[in-house]
Structure formats: structure tokens, C-alpha cells
N, C-alpha and C positions, 0 to 999 in steps of 0.2 A: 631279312635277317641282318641282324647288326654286322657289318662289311667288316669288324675290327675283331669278329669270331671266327674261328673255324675249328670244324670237328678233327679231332686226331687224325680218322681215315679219310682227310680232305672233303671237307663241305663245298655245299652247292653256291657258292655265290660264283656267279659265272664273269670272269673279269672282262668279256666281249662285249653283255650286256647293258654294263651299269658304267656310267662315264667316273672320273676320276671325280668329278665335282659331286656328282649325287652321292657318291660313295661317302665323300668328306663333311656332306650334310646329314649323310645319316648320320654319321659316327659323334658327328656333334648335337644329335639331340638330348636331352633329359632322358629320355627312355628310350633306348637307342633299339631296345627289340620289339617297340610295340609298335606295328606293319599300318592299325587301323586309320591313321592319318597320311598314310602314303602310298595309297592307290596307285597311282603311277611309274612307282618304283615297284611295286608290289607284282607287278607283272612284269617285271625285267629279275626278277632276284627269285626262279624257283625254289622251292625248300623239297628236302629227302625227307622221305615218307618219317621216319625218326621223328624229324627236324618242324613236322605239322602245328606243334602247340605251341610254339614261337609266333607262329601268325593269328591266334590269339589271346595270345598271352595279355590279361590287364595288368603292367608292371608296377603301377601305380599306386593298385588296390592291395596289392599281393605284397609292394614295401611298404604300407601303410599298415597291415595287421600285421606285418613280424615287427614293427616299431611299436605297437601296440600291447603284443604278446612282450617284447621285451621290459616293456615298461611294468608290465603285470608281475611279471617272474623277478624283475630286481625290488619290487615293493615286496614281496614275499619274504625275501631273505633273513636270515634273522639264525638264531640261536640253533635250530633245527640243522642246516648247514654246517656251522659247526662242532657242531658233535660230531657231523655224519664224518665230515674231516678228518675228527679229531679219530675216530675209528681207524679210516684208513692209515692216516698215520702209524697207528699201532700195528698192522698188520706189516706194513713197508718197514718198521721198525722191528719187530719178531722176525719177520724175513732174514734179515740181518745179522738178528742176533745170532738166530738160531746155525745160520752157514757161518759166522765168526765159534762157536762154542763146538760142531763139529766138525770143521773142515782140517784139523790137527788129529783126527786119531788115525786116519787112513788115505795114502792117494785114491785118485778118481771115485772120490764118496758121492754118490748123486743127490744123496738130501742137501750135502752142504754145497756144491754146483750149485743145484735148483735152486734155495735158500738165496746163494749170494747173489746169481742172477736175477732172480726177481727182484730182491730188497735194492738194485742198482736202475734196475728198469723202471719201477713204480716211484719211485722216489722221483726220477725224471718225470716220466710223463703225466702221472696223475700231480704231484702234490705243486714239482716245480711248475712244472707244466702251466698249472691251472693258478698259479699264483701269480707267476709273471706275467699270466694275463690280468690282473687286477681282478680275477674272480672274486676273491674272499676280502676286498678293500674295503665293502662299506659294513663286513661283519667285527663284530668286538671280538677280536684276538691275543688284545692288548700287542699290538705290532708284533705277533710272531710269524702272519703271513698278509703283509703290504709290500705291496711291488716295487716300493722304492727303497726297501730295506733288504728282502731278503736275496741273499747271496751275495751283496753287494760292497764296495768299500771299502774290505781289507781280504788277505786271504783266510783271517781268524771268520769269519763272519760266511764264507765260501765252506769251509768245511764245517762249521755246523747246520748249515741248513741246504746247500745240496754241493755235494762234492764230486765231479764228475771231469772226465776231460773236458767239456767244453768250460772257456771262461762265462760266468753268468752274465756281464756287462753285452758279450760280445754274441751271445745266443739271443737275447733280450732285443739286439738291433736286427741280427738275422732274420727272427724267429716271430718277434713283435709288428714288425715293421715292414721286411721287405718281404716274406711272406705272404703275411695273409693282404697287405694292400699290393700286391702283384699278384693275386694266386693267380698259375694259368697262363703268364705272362713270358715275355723273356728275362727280365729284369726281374723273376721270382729265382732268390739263390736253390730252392729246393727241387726244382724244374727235373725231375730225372730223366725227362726225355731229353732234353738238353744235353746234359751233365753228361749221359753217357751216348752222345750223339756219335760220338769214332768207335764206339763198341759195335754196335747197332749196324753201323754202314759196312763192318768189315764183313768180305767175302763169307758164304754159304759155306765155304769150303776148310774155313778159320772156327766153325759152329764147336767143336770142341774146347779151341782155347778159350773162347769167351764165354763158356758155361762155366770153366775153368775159373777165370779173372772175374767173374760173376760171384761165385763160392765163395773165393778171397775178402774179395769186399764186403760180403756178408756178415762174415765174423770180425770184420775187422774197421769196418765205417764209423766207426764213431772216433776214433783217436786217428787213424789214417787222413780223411776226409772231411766230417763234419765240426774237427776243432779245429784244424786251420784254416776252411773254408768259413766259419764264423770270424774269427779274427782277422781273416782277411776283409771280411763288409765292415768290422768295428775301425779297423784300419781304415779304411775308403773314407767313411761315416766321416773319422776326425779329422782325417785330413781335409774335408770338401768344409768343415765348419771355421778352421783355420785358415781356408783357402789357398791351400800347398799349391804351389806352381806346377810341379810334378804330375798332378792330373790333367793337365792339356797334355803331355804327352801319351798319355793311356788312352788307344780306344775306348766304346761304351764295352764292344764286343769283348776287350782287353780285361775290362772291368768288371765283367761280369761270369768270364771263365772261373771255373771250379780251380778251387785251390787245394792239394794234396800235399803230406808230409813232402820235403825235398824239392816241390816244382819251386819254390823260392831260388834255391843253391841254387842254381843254373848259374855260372857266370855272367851271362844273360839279362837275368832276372833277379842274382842278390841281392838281396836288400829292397826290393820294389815295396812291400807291403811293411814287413816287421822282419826282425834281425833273427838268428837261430836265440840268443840269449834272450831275448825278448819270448820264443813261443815256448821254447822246449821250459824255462824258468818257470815264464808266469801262467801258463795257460796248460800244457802238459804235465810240469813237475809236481804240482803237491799232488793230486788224483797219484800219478805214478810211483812217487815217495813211500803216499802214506797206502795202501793198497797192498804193495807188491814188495816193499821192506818193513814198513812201520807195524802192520798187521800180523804178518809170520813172525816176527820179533817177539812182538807182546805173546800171540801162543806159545814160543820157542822157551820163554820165559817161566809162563804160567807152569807148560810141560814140565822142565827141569826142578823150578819149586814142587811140583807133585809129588813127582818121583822122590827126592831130598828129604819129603815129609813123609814119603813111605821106606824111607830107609833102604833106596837102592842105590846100589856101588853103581850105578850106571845115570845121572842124573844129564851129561852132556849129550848121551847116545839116546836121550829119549828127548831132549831140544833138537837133538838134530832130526830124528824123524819127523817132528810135527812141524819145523819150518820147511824139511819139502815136500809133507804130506799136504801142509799151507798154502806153499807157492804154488803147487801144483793143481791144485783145487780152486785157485784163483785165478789164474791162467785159463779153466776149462769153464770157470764163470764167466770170464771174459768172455769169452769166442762166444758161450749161450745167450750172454744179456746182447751182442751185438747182433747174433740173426735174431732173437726175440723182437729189439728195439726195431729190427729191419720188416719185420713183417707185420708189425702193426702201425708200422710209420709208413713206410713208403709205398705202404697199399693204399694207402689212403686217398691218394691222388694219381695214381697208376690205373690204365685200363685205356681201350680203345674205344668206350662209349662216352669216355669223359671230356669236357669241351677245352680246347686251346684258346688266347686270346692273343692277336697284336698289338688293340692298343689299350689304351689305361683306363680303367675306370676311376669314375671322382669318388672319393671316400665318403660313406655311407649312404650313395646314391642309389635308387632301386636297383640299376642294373650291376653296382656293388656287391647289393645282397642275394642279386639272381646269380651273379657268379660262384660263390661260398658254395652252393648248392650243386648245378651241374657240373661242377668243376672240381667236388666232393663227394666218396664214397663212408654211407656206412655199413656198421656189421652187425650182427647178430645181438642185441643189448639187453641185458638182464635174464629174466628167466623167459622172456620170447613172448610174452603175454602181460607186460606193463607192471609187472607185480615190483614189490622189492620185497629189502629182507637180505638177511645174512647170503643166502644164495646166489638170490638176482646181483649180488655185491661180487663176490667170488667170479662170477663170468665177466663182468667188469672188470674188476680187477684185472686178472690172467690178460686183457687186453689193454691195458696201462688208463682205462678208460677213453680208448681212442675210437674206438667202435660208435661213440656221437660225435664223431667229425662234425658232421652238418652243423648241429647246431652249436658244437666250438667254433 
């Protein structure tokens, strides 16, 4: 077994067995997990009953048909695709609309929750998602989803095509890059074992608070967590291309800790990455602006014109209900779209069957593509039986289309 893997629940590569040099020979071949030219070692490196199809694995043949298969499926593309797109769009868009037109008649209204939640989740992970992977780049869109345009450039250009706390630049380097060519890795920023490695270690006896601190993060990782913690890699990213002095002082270790609202302030640590005027401005503020004042406004607005046109003495006492029937329904959107985003995201790579890596793989190399795989879960996808159709869409959908990990 490739010596630069190991399984979550500690795999069998026995470090008594295999000398430091063999180890560094496997780890440097082409196909680092295919055993059949290494007899020798192959009897010093047992494998867990699990771990059996590793010692046959043809890696060679197996990245040769998905280069093959992918080649099939990008000739394919074409017009059909974009429709299918263009559908979802409209669903991610009525989601929207529909929690923006009733989220002002009533606090805790659950259609407009559910509404704003989804049309915030799906916009991410399906439309953004799949665009800033250059999915839809070789379809005619006329540029309204290539990856080098959208979201990109100004913050006019951010709010029409996805508007979220994270900055699009700085998800794009996260998310594009160090991701999926680290999955698995330590130097993958979305590592949750990692990430929440001091949760994990604390005493049996602490098992309350950190179901507790668990909860929180829940509802609350995407503006806590996932937008400083991008900004912080877009950070690293510019500075290592400018070659800032400042990163010899950083460990990898240093560089590679999770970043949270506040861990910058530390007297410590101000200013290490990007300034408060720099995240809370550019990367937190419009999402936050236009969301949580710009939105309740414009209903607060619309309200009082209604009223005024129905001829009530009460035109400001019916603006005021619906901006805190507004803010308040956007708030409880919040908290839903971040455990939604959390449980179809960070399943995806969670579980104690899925494989850990120490060292790197070369990009697009079979043992690349074997990683995506064991190193990836998926779920439940369309109507369970290959179909599609409005249906098989709706089950996808409801899971931001993340349920095909694998073969994202």
C-alpha cells in the first residue's frame, strides 16, 4: 500500500517492517498503489482485510477509462446542458423570490425561511459551485457562466451572479485549488479532521460542551469560518506570488491553521493575513448590507406604499412590521442555509471509512484520480434508479447537487 496513505482508523503499513528507503521508493512511483511489481515489499507491507483491493488494483487501466470516459462526456456537451442549467437557475431564482415576496407578512413564516434558505444554498453549490469549476466553459452562454468572469472583478459583478459571504476570488483559490489537489491531505484547507482537531482531543468528560460548540458552528460556518478562512489562502496565494518576506516567518503548520472571525485580532497575530477594514469591507460587508438592511428596506418600503394605497392612517406601523417580520426571517434563513450547507458539504468528506493521505499526489495522475474516489462520499442521487426528469431533479436539487461528489 502506498506508505503516503493511511486509513482514518490507522492503517496497516507497519513502520518496523519497511525501511525508510523502501518507503520513499514506493511513494515515488507512477502508481504508487499498484503492489504487482513489488513483491518484495509486498511481504513486508500487510494490508486490513478492507484494504485487500489495493493489492490488485490495475491503477493504470482504471486512470485510463475515466480519461476516457471524460473525454466522452466533455464531447457530449452542448445545448442540452444548458437548458438543464438554465432550469435550475429558475428554481434557485423562485426560491428567492418567493422567501423575498413573503418573508414581510409574518415573523417565523417557514415557506419564506425555507425559500430564502434554499435560493442561498443552491445558488452556491449548484450554480456557483459548478461554474467556477469551468463546467459550463466550453457551452454557449454568451459569458454568463465562464469561470473567469463570473463573480469576479468588481463587487457589481459579485452581487449579480452569486452573492454570499465568501469573496468569489478567494473561494476560487480555496476551493479550486487547494482542495481538490490536496483532497485528504494536510495542506487540504477543508480537512475537518484537522480543523477541528482540539475539539476531538478534549476530555470524554467536556462531551457536552463540544456537541454544544458543534451546534454553533452549524448554523453559523459559513460567515464565522469559511469566509475568513478563504481569504486567508487568497492572502497566502498573493503574497507567495509577490514573494512577501513575511512568509519565512510562518510555519507550514502556521499557514495552514484554520482561520475564524477574530483569530487575526490577537495582538499576536494582527494584521498577519488581511486588516479588519480589508475582510469585514470587502469580503463580509456587501452579503451583510444588502441581506440584512438593503432587503428589509425595500419590503419595509413596498409595505408602507401598500398600505398608503389602501388608504390606512397607519402606513409607518405597517413598514415597521414587515422589516422585523423581514429581518427576522432572514436571520432564521441564515442559521437554516448554514446547517443545510453543512450537511451536504461536510459529509462529503467525513466518515471513518474514508482514506487520509501524507503525501502529495501529482495532478491528474492515476493515483490523483484514485484519491477523488476513496477519499470521497456519495448520496442518494435522483430518483434511486438512473431516471431523470422534474423529480430525479428536486432530490438533487434539495442536496445542492453534492450527492455526485465522486465524480465532481
Amino acid at each position: 500500500a502506498n506508505p503516503a496513505m493511511m486509513r482514518t482508523d490507522a492503517m496497516s503499513v507497519c513502520p518496523d517492517a519497511v525501511t525508510e528507503d523502501e518507503l520513499d521508493k514506493l511513494s515515488r512511483r507512477g502508481t504508487e498503489l499498484n503492489l504487482a511489481d513489488l513483491a518484495s515489499l509486498d511481504k513486508k507491507v500487510p494490508l486490513a482485510a478492507e484494504d485487500k483491493w489495493i493489492g490488485s488494483l490495475d491503477l493504470d487501466a482504471f486512470a485510463a477509462e475515466l480519461k476516457m470516459l471524460g473525454k466522452a462526456l466533455a464531447a457530449q456537451q452542448g445545448d442540452a446542458d444548458v437548458r438543464h442549467l438554465d432550469k435550475i437557475v429558475a428554481w434557485q431564482r423562485g426560491c428567492t423570490a418567493l422567501g423575498i415576496a413573503t418573508m414581510g407578512f409574518a415573523p417565523y413564516n417557514p415557506l419564506a425561511i425555507f425559500a430564502l434558505s434554499t435560493g442561498v444554498l443552491t445558488r452556491w453549490t449548484i450554480v456557483a459551485h459548478h461554474v467556477c469549476h469551468g463546467g459550463f466553459d466550453k457551452c454557449e452562454t454568451k459569458g454568463r457562466y465562464n469561470r473567469f468572469k463570473f463573480g469576479v472583478g468588481s463587487v457589481y459583478r459579485r452581487c449579480v451572479d452569486w452573492l454570499d459571504w465568501m469573496l468569489v476570488e478567494a473561494w476560487n483559490v480555496e476551493h479550486n485549488q487547494l482542495h481538490h489537489y490536496s483532497l485528504g491531505e494536510d495542506g487540504d484547507p477543508d480537512l475537518v479532521e484537522r480543523n477541528l482537531g482540539n475539539l476531538r482531543e478534549m476530555p470524554a468528560v467536556l462531551a457536552p460542551l463540544k456537541y454544544l460548540v458543534i451546534a454553533v458552528l452549524v448554523v453559523t460556518w459559513k460567515w464565522f469560518y469559511y469566509a475568513p478562512n478563504t481569504f486567508k489562502v487568497l492572502s497566502l496565494h498573493q503574497m507567495r506570488r509577490r514573494d512577501d518576506p513575511r512568509l519565512a516567518q510562518w510555519s507550514k503548520e502556521m499557514q495552514e491553521d484554520p482561520c475564524v472571525v477574530g483569530s487575526w485580532a490577537l495582538w499576536w497575530q494582527f494584521g498577519k493575513y488581511f486588516s479588519n477594514v480589508e475582510f469585514f469591507g470587502r469580503v463580509l460587508g456587501p452579503f451583510f448590507l444588502t441581506r440584512f438592511l438593503l432587503l428589509p428596506a425595500v419590503v419595509a418600503a413596498a409595505a408602507a406604499a401598500a398600505a398608503a394605497g389602501m388608504l390606512s392612517s397607519a402606513p409607518a406601523a405597517a413598514a415597521s412590521c414587515a422589516a422585523r417580520s423581514s429581518l427576522i426571517n432572514l436571520v432564521l434563513a441564515e442559521l437554516l442555509t448554514n446547517a443545510h450547507a453543512f450537511l451536504v458539504v461536510a459529509t462529503n468528506h467525513c466518515g471513518d471509512d474514508l482514506y487520509r493521505f501524507e503525501g502529495h499526489a501529482t495532478p491528474r495522475s492515476p493515483t490523483f484520480f484514485l484519491r477523488q474516489v476513496i477519499s470521497s462520499v456519495n448520496f442518494a442521487t435522483g430518483d434511486g434508479k438512473g431516471g431523470q426528469g422534474h423529480l430525479a431533479d428536486v432530490v438533487d436539487f434539495l442536496q445542492g447537487w453534492l450527492n455526485y461528489q465522486i465524480e465532481h
